[in-house]
DRENNU-985661 format. One record per residue: residue number from 1; x, y, z of N, C-alpha, C, O, CB in turn. Coordinates in Angstrom, 2 decimals. Glycine has a CB too. Example, Ala and Ser with C-alpha at 12.3 -4.5 7.8 and 13.67 -1.06 7.14 Angstrom:
   lose       n.X       n.Y       n.Z      ca.X      ca.Y      ca.Z       c.X       c.Y       c.Z       o.X       o.Y       o.Z      cb.X      cb.Y      cb.Z
      1     13.19     -5.69      7.80     12.30     -4.50      7.80     13.20     -3.30      7.80     14.24     -3.32      8.46     11.31     -4.47      9.05
      2     12.85     -2.25      7.08     13.67     -1.06      7.14     12.90      0.03      7.87     13.41      1.14      8.04     14.08     -0.60      5.72
This chain:
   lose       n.X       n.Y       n.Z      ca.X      ca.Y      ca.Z       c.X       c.Y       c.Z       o.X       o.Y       o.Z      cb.X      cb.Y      cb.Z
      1    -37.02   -170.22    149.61    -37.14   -170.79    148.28    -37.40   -172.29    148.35    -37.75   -172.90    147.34    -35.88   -170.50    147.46
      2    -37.26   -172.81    149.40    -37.18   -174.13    149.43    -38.61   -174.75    149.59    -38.96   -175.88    149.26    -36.26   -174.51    150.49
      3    -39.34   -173.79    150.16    -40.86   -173.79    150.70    -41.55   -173.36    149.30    -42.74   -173.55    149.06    -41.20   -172.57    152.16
      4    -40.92   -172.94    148.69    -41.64   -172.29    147.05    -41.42   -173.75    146.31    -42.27   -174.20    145.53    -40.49   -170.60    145.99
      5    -40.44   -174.32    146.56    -39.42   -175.17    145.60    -40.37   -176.58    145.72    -40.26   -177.43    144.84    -37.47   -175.35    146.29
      6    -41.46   -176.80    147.03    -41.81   -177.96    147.31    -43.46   -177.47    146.55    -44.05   -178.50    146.23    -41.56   -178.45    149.10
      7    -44.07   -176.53    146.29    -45.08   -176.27    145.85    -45.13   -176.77    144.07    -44.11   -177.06    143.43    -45.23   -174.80    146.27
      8    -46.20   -176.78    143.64    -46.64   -177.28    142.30    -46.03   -176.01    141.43    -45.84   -175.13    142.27    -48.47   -177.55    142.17
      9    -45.85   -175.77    140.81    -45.28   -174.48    139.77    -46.20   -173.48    139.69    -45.82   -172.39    140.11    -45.01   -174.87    138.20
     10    -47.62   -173.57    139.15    -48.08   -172.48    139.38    -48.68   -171.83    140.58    -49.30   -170.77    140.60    -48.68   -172.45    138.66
     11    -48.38   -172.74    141.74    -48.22   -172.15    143.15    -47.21   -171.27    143.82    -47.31   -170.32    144.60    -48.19   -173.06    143.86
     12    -46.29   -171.84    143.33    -44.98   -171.07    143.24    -44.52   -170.01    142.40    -43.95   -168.99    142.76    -44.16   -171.83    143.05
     13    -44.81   -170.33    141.32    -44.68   -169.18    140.76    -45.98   -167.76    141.35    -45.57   -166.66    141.70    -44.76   -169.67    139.14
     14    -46.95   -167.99    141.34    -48.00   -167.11    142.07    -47.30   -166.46    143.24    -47.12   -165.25    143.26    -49.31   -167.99    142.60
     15    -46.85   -167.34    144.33    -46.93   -167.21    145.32    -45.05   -165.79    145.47    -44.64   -164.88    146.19    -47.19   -168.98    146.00
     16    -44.66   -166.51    144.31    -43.15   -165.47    143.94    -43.28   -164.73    143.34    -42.29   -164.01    143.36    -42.02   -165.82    143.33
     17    -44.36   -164.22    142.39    -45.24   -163.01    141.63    -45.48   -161.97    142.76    -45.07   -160.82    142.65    -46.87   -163.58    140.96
     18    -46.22   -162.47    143.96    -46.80   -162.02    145.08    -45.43   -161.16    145.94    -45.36   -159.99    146.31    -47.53   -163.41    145.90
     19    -44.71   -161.98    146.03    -43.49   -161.51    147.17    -43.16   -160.71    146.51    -43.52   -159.63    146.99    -42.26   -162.37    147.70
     20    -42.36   -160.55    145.10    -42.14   -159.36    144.52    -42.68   -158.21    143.83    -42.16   -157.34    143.13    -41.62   -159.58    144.05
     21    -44.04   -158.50    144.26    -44.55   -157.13    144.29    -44.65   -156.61    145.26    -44.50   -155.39    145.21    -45.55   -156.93    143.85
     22    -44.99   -157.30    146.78    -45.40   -156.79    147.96    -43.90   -156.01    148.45    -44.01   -154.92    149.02    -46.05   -158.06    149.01
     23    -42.72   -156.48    148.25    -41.46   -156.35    148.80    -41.03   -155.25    148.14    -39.94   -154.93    148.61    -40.58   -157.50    148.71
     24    -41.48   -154.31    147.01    -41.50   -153.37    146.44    -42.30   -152.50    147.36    -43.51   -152.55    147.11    -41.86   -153.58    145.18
     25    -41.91   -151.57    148.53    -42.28   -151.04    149.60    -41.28   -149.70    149.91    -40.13   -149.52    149.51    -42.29   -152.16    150.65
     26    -42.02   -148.95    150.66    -41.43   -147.32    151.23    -40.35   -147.97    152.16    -39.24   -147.46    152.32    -42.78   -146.08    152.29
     27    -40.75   -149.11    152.76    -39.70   -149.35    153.82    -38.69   -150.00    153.78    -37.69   -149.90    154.50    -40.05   -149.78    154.69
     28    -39.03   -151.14    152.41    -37.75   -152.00    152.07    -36.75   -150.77    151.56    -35.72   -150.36    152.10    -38.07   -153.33    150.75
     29    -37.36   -150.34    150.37    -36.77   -149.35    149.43    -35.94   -148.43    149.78    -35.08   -147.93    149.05    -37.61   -148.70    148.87
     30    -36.22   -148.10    151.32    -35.55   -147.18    151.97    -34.51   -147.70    152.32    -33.39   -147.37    151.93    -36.12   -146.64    152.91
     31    -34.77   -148.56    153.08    -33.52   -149.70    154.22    -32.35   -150.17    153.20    -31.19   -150.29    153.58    -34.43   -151.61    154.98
     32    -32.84   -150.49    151.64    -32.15   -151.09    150.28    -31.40   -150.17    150.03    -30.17   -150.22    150.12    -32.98   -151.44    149.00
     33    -32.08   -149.19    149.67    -31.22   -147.55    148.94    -30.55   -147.29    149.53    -29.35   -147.42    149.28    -31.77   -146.18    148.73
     34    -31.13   -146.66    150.85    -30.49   -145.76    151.46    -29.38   -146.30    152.16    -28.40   -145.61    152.42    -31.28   -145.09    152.21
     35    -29.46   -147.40    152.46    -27.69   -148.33    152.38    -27.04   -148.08    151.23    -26.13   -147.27    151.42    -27.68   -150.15    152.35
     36    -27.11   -148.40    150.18    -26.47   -147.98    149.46    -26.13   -146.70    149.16    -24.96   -146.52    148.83    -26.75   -148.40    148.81
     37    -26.93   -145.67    149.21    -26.82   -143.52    149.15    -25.81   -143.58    150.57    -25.12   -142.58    150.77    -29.09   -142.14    149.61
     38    -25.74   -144.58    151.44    -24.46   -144.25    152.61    -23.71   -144.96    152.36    -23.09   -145.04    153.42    -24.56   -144.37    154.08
     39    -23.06   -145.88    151.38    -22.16   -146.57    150.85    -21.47   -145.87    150.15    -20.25   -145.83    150.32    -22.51   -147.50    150.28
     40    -22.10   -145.14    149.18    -21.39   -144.00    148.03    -21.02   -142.68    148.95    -20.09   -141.99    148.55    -22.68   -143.44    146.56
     41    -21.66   -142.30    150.11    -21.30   -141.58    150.76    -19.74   -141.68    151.56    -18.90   -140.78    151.66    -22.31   -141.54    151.39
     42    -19.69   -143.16    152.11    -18.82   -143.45    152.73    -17.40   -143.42    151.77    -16.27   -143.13    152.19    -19.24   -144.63    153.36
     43    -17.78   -143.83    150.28    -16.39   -143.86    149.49    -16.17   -142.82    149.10    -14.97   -142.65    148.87    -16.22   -144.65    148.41
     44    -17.21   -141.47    148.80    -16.62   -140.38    148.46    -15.94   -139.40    149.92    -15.12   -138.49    149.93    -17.78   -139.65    147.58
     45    -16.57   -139.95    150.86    -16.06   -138.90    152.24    -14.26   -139.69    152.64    -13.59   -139.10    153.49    -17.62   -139.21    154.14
     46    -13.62   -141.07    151.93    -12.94   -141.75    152.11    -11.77   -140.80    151.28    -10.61   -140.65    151.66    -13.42   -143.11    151.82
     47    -12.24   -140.33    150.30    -11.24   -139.28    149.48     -9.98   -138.76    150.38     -8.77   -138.91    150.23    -12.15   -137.84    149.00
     48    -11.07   -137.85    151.77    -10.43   -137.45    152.14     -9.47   -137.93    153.47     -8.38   -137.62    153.93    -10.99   -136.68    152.04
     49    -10.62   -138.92    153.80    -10.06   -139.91    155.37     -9.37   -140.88    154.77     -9.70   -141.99    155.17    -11.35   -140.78    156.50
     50     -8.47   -140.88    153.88     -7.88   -142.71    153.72     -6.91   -142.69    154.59     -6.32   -143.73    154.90     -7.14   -143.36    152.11
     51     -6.63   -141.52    155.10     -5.32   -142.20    156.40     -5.92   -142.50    157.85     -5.13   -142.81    158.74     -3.90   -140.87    156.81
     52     -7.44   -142.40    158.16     -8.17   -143.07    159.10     -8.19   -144.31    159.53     -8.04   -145.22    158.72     -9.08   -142.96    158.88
     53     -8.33   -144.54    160.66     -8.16   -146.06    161.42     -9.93   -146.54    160.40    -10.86   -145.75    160.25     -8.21   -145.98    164.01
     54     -9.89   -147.72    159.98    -11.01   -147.96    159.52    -10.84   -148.46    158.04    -10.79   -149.53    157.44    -11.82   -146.81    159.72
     55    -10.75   -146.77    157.70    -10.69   -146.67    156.05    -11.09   -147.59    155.12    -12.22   -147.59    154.62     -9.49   -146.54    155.62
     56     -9.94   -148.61    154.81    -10.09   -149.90    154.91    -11.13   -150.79    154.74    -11.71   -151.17    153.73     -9.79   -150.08    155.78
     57    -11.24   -151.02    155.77    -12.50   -151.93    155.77    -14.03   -150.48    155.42    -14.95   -150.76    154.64    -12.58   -152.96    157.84
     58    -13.98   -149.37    156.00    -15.04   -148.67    155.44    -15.41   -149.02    153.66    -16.45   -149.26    153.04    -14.60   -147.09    155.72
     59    -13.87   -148.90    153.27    -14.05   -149.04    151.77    -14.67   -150.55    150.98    -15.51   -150.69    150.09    -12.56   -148.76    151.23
     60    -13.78   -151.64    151.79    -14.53   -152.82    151.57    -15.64   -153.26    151.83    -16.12   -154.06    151.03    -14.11   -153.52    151.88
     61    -16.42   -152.90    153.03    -17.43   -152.75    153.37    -18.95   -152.19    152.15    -20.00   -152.76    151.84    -16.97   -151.95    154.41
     62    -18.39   -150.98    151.79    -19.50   -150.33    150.91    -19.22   -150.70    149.47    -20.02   -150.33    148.61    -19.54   -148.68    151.05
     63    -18.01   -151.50    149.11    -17.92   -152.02    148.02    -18.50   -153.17    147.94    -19.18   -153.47    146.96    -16.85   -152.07    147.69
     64    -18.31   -153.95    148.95    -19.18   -155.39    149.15    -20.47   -155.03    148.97    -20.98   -155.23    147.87    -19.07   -156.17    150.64
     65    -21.42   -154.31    150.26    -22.67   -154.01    149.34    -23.11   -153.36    148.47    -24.21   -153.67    148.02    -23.34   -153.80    149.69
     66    -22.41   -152.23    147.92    -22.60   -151.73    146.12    -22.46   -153.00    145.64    -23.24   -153.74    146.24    -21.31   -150.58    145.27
     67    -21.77   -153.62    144.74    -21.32   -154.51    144.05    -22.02   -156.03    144.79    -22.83   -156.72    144.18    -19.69   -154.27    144.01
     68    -21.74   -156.21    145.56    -22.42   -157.91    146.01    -24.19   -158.01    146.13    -25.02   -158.87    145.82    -21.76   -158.39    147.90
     69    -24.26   -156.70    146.73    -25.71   -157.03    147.44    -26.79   -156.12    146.72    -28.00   -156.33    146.64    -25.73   -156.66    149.20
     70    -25.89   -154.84    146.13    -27.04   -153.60    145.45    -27.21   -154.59    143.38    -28.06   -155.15    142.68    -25.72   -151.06    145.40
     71    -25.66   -154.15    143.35    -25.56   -154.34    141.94    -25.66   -156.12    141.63    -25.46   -156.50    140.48    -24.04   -153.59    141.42
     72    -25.93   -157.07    142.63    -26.54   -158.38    142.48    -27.75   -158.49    141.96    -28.22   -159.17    141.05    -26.62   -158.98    143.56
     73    -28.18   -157.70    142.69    -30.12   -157.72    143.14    -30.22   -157.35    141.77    -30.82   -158.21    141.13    -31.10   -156.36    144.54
     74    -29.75   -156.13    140.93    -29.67   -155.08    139.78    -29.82   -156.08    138.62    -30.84   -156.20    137.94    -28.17   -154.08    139.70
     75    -28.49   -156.92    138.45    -27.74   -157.64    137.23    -28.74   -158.94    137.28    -29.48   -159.26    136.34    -25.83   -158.03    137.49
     76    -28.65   -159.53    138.32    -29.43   -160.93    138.00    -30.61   -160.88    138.61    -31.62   -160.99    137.91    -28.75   -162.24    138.46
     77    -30.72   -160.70    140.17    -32.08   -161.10    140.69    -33.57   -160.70    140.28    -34.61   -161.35    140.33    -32.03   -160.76    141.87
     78    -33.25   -159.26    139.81    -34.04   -158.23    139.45    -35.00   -158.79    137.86    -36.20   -158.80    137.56    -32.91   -156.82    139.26
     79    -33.82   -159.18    137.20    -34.48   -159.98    135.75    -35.05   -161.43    135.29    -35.49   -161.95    134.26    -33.55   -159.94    134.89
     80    -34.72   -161.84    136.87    -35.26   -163.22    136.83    -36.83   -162.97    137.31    -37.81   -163.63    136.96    -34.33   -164.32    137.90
     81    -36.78   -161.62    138.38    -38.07   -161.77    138.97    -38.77   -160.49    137.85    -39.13   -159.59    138.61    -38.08   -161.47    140.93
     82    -38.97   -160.22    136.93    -39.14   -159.84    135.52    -39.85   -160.40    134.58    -40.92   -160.20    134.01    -38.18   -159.82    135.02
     83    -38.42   -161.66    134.54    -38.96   -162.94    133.17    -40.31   -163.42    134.23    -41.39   -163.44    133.65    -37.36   -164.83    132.67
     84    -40.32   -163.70    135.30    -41.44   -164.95    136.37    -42.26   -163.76    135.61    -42.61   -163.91    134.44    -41.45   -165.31    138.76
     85    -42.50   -162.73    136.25    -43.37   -161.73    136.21    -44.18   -161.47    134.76    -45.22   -160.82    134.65    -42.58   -160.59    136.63
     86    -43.44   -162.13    133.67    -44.28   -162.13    132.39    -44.98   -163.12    131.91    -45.75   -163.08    130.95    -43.62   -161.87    131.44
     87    -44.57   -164.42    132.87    -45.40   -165.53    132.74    -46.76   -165.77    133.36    -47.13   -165.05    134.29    -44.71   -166.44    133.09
     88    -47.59   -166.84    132.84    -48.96   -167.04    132.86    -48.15   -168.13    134.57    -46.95   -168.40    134.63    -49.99   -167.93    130.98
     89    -48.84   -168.41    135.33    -48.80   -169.02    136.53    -48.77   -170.58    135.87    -47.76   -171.28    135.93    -50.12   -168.56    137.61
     90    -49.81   -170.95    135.34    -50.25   -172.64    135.01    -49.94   -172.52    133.92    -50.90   -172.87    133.25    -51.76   -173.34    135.15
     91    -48.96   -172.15    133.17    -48.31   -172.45    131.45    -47.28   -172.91    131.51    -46.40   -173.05    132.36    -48.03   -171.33    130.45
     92    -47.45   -173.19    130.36    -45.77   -174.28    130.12    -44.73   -173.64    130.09    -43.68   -174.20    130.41    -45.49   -175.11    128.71
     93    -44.76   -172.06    129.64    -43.99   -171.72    129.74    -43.20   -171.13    130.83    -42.03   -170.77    130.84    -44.16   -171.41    129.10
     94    -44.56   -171.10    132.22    -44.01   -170.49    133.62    -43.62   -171.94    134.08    -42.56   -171.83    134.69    -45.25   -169.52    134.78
     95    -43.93   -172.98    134.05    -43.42   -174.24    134.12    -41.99   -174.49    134.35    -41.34   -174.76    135.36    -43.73   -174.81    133.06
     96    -41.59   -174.27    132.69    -40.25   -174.67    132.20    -39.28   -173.80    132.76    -38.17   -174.19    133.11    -40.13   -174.65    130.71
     97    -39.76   -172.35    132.88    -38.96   -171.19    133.80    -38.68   -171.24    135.16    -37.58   -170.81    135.51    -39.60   -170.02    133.80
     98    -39.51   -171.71    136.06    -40.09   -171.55    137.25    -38.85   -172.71    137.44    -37.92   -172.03    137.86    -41.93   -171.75    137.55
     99    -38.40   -174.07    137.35    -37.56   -174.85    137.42    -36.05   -174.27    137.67    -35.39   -174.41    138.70    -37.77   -175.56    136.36
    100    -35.67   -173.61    136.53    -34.78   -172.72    136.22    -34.42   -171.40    137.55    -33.50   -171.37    138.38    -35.40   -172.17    134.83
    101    -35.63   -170.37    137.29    -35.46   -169.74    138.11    -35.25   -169.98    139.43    -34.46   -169.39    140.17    -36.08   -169.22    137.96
    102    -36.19   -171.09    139.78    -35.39   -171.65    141.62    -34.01   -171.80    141.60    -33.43   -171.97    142.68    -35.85   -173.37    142.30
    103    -33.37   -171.78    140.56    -31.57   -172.20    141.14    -31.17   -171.38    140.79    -30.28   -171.02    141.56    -30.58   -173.38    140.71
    104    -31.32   -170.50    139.69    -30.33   -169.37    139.69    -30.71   -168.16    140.60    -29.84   -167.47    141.13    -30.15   -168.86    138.25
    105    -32.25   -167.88    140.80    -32.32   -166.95    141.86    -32.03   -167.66    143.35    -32.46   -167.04    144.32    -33.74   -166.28    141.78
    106    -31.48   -168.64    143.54    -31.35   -168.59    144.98    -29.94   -168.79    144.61    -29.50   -168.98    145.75    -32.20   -169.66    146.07
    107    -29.01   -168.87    143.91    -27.91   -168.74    143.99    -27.08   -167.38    144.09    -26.04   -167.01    144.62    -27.69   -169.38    143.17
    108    -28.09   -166.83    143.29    -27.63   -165.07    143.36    -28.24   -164.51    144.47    -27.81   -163.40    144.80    -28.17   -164.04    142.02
    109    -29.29   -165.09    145.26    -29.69   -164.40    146.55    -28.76   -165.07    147.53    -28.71   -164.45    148.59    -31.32   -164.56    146.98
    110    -27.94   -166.24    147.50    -26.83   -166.49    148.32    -25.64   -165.83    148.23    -25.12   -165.55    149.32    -26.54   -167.63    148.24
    111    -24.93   -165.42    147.03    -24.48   -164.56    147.04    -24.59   -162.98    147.59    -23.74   -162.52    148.35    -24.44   -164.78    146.27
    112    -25.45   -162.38    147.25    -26.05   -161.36    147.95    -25.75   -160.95    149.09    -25.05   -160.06    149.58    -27.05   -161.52    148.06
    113    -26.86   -162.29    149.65    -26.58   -162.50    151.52    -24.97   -162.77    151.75    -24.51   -161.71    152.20    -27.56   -164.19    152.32
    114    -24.12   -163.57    151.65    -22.86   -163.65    152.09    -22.11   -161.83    151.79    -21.23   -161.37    152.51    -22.10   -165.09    151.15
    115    -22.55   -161.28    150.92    -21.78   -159.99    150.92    -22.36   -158.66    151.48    -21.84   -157.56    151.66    -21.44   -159.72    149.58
    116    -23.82   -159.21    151.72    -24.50   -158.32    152.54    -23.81   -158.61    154.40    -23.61   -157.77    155.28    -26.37   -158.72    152.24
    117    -23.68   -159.60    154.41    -22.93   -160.24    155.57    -21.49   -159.64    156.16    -21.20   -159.09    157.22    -22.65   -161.63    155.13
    118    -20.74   -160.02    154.96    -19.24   -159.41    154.69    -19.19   -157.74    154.93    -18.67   -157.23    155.92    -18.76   -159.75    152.97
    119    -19.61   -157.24    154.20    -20.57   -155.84    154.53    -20.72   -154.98    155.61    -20.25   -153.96    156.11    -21.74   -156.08    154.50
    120    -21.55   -155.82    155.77    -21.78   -155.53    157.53    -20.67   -155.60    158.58    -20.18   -154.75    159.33    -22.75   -156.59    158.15
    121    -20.38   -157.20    158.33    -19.30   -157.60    159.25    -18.33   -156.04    158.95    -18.42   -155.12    159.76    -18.45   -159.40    158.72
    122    -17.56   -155.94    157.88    -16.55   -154.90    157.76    -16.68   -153.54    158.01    -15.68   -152.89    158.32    -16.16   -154.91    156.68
    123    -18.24   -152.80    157.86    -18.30   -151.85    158.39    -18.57   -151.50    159.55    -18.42   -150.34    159.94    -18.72   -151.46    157.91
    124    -19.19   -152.80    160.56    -19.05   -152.53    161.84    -17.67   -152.60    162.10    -17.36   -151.67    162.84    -19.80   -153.34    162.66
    125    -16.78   -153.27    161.83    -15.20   -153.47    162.01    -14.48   -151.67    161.99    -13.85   -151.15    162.91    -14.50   -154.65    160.40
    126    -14.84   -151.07    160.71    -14.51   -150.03    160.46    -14.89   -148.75    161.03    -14.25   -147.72    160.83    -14.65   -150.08    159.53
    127    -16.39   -148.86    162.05    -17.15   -148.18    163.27    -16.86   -148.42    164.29    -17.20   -147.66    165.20    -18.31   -148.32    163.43
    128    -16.08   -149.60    164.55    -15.66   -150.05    165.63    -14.04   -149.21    166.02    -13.79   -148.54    167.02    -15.67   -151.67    165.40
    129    -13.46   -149.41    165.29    -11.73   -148.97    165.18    -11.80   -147.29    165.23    -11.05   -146.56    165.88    -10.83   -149.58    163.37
    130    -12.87   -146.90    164.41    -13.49   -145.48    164.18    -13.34   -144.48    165.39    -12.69   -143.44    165.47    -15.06   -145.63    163.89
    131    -14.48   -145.39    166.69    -14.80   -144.80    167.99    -13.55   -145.08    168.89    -13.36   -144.23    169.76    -16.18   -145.41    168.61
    132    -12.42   -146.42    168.83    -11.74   -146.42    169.24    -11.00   -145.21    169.58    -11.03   -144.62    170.66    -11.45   -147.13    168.82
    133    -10.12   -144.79    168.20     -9.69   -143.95    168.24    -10.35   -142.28    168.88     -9.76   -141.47    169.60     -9.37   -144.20    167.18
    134    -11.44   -142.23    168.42    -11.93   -140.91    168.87    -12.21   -140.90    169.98    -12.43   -139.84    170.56    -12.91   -140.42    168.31
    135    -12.32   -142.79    170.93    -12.34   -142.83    172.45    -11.13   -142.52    173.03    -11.06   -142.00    174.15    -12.73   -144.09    172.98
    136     -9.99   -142.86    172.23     -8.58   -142.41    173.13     -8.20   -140.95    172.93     -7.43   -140.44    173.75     -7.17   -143.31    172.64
    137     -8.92   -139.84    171.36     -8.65   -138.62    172.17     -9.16   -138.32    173.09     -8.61   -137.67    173.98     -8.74   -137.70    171.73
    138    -10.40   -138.73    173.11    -11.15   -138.01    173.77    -10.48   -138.24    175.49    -10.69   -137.26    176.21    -12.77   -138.49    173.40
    139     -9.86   -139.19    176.05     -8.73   -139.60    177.31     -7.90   -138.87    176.74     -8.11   -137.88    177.44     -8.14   -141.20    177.66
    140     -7.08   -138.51    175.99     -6.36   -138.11    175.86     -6.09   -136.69    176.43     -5.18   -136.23    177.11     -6.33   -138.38    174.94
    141     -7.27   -136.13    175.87     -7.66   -134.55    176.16     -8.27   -134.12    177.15     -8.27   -132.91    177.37     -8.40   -134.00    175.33
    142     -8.91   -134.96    177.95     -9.31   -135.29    179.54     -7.87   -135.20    180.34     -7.82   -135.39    181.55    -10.09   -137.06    179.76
């Protein structure tokens, strides 16, 4: 954004018209969703594992990215890149927006990222403790 942020407005705005259409893809879409379709997976299969080593963080984990990183993108990012998307590039009115939109969409894409982060961090935490355990039956039963 910062590289958008140093461009003339209707460069920037063009050039952020562009990214969010191209980034609308089979592969993002997949990698986006389908994190999330294994997030909702992970809290409904938690029903039955909450006394699992993990749990825990499994649950914080897929709540951080439902809520931080899915339902971010949803609530704010999504309608900012919307409003850009109805503006003329060189008008006053993509102008006066385009100002605007650099700070609140990179504030909600910082957010995002820190809980897409958190996220991660916690569900590897919760994959990690996971195999632990299923490494010591598995010695165990050896």
């Amino acid at each position: 954004m910062n590289a958008l942020a140093g461009l003339k407005p209707p460069q920037g705005i063009a050039a952020m018209q562009s990214i969010n259409i191209t980034v609308i893809n089979p592969f993002f879409m997949t990698a986006f969703l389908g994190t999330a379709a294994a997030c909702i997976f992970f809290l409904i299969s938690l029903l039955l594992k909450w006394h699992q080593p993990g749990a825990a963080y499994l649950l914080l984990g897929s709540l951080l990215y439902l809520v931080g990183t899915l339902g971010v993108t949803i609530v704010f990012n999504v309608p900012l890149n919307e409003a850009l998307a109805r503006v003329e590039p060189d008008s006053t009115e993509g102008a006066n927006l385009w100002s605007s939109y650099l700070t609140n969409w990179t504030i909600w894409n910082h957010i995002r990222t820190v809980a897409a982060l958190a996220a991660a961090t916690s569900l590897t935490i919760a994959l990690c403790l996971g195999s632990r355990i299923v490494d010591g039956l598995d010695n165990t039963v050896r």
